[in-house]
C-alpha positions in Angstrom: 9.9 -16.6 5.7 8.7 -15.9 9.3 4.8 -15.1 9.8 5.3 -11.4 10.2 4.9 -8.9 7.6 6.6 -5.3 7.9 4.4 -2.0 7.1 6.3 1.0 6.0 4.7 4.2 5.3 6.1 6.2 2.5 6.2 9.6 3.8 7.3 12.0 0.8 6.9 10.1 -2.6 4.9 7.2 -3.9 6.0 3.6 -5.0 8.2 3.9 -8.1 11.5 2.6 -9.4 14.6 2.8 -6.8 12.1 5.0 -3.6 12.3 2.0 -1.5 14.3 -0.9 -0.8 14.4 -3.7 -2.9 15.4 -6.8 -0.7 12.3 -8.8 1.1 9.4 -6.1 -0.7 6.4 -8.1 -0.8 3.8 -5.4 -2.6 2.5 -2.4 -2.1 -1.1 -1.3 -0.9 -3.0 1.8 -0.9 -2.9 4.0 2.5 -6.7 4.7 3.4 -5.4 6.8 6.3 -4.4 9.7 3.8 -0.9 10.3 6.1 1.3 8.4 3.5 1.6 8.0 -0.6 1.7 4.5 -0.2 2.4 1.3 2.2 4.9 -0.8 1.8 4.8 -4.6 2.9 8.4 -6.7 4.0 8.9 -9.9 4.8 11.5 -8.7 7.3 12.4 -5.4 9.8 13.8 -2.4 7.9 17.5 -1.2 9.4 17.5 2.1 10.6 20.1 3.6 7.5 17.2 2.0 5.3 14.5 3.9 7.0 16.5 7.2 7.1 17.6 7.0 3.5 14.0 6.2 1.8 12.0 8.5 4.1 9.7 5.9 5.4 7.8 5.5 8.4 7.4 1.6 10.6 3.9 1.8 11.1 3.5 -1.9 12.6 4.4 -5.8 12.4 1.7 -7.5 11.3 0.7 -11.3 11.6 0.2 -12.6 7.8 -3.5 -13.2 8.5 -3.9 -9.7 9.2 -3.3 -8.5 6.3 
């Protein structure tokens, strides 16, 4: 695993069963921002088609000790 992590903002529904991809989903945190359900964190870039299909926003690469 690299040292970056992958922030995703869930634009239209919240963290539940099959409304985000699976593969290299580390956890999910709460968004203090109010402009998302929920954040998402990867341990690797979303593709575009993955992005499109789950409705999600990249909101930044972070460094692990950011986080």
């Amino acid at each position: 695993m690299s040292g970056r992590l992958y922030l995703y903002g869930m634009r239209l529904r919240g963290f539940s069963p099959g409304c985000q991809p699976k593969q290299g989903l580390l956890w999910r945190q709460d968004d203090t921002t109010g402009l998302y359900w929920d954040i998402i964190v990867y341990d690797r870039p979303l593709t575009d088609e993955e992005l499109r299909d789950y409705e999600l926003d990249e909101i930044r690469p972070a460094d692990k000790e950011e986080t």
